[in-house]
N, C-alpha and C positions, 0 to 999 in steps of 0.2 A: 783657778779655773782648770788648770792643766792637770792637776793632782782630781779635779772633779770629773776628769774625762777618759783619764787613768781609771779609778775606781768603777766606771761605768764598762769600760773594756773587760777588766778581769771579770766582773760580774757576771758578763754576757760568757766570754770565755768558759768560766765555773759550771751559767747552767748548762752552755755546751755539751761541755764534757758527760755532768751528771746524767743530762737526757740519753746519750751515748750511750753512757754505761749501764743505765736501767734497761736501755731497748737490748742492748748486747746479752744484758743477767736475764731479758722474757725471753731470750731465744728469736729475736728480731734483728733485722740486719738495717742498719739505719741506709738510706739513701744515696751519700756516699760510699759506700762498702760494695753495691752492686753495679755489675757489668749487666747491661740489659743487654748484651748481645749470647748470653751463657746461664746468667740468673734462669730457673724454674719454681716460680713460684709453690706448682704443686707438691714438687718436692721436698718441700718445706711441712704444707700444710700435711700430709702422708705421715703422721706420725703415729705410733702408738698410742697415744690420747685418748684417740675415736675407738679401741676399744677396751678403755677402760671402763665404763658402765660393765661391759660383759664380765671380764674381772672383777668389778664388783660382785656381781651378785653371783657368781662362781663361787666369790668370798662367803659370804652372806650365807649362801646353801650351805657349804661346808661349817657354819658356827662361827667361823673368826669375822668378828665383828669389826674388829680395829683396823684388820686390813681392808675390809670394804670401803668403810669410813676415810681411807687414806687416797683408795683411788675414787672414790667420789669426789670429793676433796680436790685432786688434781684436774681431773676433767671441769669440774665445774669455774676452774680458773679462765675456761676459755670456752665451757658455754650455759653462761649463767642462768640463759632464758629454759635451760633444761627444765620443768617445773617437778617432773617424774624420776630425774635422777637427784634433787635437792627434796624431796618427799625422802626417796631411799635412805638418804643419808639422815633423816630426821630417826630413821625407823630403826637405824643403824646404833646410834646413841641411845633410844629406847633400849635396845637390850644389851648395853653395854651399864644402863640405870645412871645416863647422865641424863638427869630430866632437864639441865640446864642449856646443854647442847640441842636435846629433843628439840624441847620447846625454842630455841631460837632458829633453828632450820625449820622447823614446820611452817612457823610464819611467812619465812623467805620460800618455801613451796607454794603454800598458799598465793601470795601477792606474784607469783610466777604463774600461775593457772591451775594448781592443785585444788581444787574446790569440792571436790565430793568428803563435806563434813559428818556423812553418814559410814560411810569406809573408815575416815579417821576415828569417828567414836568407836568402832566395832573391830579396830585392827588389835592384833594379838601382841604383837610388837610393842605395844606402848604397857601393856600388862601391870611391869612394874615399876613406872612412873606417873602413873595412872592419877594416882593421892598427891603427888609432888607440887607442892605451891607453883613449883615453876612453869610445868605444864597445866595445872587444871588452870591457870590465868592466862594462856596461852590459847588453849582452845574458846578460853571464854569470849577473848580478844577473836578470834575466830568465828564465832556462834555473831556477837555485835556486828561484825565487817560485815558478813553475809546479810543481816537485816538492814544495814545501811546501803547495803548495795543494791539488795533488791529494792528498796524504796526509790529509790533513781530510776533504778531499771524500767520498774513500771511492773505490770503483769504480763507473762510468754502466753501465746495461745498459739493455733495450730488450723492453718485451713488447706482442705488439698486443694491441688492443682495437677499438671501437669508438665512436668520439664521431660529433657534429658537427662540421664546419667551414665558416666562412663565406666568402661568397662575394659579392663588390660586380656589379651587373647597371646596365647606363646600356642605356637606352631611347630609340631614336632622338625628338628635341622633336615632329614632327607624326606619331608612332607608330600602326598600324592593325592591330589582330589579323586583319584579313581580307587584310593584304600579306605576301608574302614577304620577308625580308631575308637579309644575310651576316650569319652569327656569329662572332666575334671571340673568342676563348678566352688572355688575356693571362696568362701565367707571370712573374712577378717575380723582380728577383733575390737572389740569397744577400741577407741581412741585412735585407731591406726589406720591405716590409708591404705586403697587399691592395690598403689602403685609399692607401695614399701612390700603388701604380703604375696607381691605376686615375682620376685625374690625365691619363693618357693620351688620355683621350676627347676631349680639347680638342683634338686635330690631327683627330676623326672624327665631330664632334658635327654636326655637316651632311650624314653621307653617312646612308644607310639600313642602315646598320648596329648589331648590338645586342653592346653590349660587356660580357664577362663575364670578372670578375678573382675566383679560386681563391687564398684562404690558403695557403702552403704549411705543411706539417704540423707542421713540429717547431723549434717555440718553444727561443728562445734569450736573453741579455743581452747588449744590449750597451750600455756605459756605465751607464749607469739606465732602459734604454728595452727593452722587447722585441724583436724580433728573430726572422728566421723561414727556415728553408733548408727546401730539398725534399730535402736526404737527412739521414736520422742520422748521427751520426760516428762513423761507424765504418768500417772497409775496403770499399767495395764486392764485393769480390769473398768476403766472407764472409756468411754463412748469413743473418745478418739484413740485409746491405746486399742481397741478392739479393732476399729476400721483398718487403724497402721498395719496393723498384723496382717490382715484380708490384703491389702493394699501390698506390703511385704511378698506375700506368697504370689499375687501376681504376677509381681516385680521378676522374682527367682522364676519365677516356672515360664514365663513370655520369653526371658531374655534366655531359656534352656530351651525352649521351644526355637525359638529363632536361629541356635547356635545348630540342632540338629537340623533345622534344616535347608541350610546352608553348608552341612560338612556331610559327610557318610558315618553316623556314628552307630557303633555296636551295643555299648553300653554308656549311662552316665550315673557319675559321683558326685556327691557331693562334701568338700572338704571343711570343717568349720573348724575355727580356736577361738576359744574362750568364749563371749559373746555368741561368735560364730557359730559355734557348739551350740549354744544353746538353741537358735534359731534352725540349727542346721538338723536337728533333733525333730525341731517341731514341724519343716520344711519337708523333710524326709519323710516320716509318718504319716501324714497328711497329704501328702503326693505318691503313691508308693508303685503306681502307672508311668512316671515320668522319672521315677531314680531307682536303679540297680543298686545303690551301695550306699553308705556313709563311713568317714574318716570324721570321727567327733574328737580334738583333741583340748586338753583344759578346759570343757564344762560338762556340763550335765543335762539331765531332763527333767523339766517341768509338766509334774504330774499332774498338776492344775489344768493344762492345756492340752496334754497328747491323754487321748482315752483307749481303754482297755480294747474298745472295737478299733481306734486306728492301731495300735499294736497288733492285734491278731491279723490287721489286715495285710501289716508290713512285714512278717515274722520269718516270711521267704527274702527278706533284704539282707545281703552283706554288709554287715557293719564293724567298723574295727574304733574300740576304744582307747584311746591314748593318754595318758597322765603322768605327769613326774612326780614321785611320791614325797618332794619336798615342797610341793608348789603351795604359795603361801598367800595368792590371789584367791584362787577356787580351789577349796579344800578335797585332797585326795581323796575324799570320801565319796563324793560326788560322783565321782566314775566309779568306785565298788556299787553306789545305791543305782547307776544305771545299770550295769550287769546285771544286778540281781531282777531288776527289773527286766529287760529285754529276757534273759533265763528263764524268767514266769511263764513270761508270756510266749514262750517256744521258740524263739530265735536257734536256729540251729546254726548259721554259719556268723559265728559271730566270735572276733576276736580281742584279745585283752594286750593291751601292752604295756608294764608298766616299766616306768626307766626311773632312773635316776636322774634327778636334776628338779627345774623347778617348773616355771609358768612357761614354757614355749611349746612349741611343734619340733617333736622330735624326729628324727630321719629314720630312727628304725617303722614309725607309723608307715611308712609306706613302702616296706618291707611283704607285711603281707598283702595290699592294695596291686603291687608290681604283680605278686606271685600268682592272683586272683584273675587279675587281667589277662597274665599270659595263658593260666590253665582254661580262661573260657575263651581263648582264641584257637584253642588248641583244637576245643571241639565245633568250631563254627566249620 
């Protein structure tokens, strides 16, 4: 009995220790170890980690694949529900030509909220593992999940109404209701939120200008986080993609309406990325009585929808196109074929920026946006 109670003690003791030791190897402090009158938790969580995605795909841009793969890898130890940065890293072993890697992170993106099986058929990255038993049984497995799920699902459909929707507003720091400013009208892109791209303000938080980021409508998952596009999924060119649009342009021009006149404004912009762009294109031209300017960065124009008369009508608009000529979401081309287009069509103040790096909002775009503002303040 006593030898029974013995063996039961070291036992406990053993996983003791071992639990210790694993929490001490994660970089955790077991319960014991901390003083709650000195411990800071956030000090802890403040690590380099959170920006390891960036690193990544700094990686990524630059060719070296292995290192990207490394710091995906590491972050995603501590946020698995990432579904966008275990995508990357599937994408990462694509052009490293491990199709056995691919295809086993694709999955785990997938079942994280990666779902657009239409991007994954047509990304350029999987290229040469394309034919690989490993991956074409991987997408397949993919292609299946998606019709088991939608059979559950049921069918989406779409009816308007009316709600609220919010909208982030930054106020230049020495703000005067009795001065004029530029308004800034910032559209986010597919998947990303008000509140993340309005963040922004840190490149304009010194000019006289007053920054105002619109929700876009229609809420989505991804991973375990929300998620927000400015169109519903559905065809555009069908009944309710058509209304959305009409429905859209209200949305942007009521709530620019509303902001002028509430403030003293001189001029307004409109800022879009990716998504944003594209809308911010169709918004702009389409409007070109209610916006002085566009900042279209990471997309293009859809020449299906903006016609040759709204262009001529818009062709006294400033607009400044922005792209990083690595970006591997919306192909660098995209912004040469709008150039060439706006160029046609006689845009005269219209500028080009291209940088280096990949899919984001570069800081030099509003470089010449700054220059433009101050030079038509100059003459008011």
């Amino acid at each position: 009995m006593i030898n029974t109670y013995l063996k039961l003690i070291l036992l406990i003791v053993f996983i003791a220790i071992s639990l210790t030791c694993l929490a001490q190897e994660a970089g955790f402090l077991t319960p014991e170890k901390i003083n709650p009158y000195t411990f800071d938790p956030t000090a802890v969580t403040k690590s380099e980690v959170s920006n390891y995605p960036d690193l990544g795909y700094e990686a990524y841009n630059k060719a070296d694949y292995e290192t990207a793969a490394r710091y995906y890898l590491a972050y995603l130890q501590t946020k698995p529900d990432d579904a966008g940065s275990w995508y990357n890293l599937s994408c990462c072993y694509g052009l490293l030509d491990r199709a056995d890697l691919a295809a086993k992170y694709l999955k785990v993106s997938y079942k994280a909220g990666f779902t657009d099986l239409e991007h994954i058929q047509r990304d350029t990255d999987f290229d040469k593992i394309k034919a690989a038993p490993d991956f074409t049984l991987a997408v397949d497995s993919l292609k299946a999940w998606s019709v088991k799920k939608a059979n559950y699902l049921g069918q989406m459909e779409y009816f308007p109404t009316q709600h609220y929707l919010p909208f982030w507003i930054h106020l230049p720091t020495s703000f005067n209701p009795k001065n004029k400013y530029t308004l800034l009208i910032g559209l986010h892109g597919y998947g990303d939120k008000a509140y993340n791209f309005s963040y922004l303000w840190r490149h304009i938080e010194n000019e006289e200008v007053i920054f105002v980021v619109p929700e876009a409508p229609y809420p989505f998952v991804s991973g375990n986080d929300a998620a927000f596009s400015w169109s519903p999924f559905v065809p555009m060119e069908s009944k309710t993609g058509e209304r959305a649009y009409d429905m859209l342009n209200e949305y942007i021009t009521d709530l620019t309406e509303y902001i002028q006149s509430k403030y003293k404004i001189e001029q307004t912009w409109l800022l879009g990325f990716s998504q944003g762009a594209y809308n911010g294109y169709m918004l702009a031209f389409k409007n070109p009585k209610v916006f002085d300017g566009l900042i279209a960065c990471g997309g293009g124009i859809v020449t299906e929808v903006i016609t040759d008369k709204d262009l001529r009508a818009s062709n006294k608009m400033k607009v400044i196109i922005s792209h990083g000529n690595q970006d591997k979401v919306v192909a660098f081309e995209e912004a040469t074929k709008a150039k060439a287009i706006l160029e046609k069509a006689g845009f005269q103040n219209l500028r080009f920026d291209e940088f280096e790096g990949g899919h984001t909002v570069s800081p030099t775009a509003f470089k010449p946006f700054i220059k433009w503002i101050v030079d038509s303040r100059i003459h008011y």
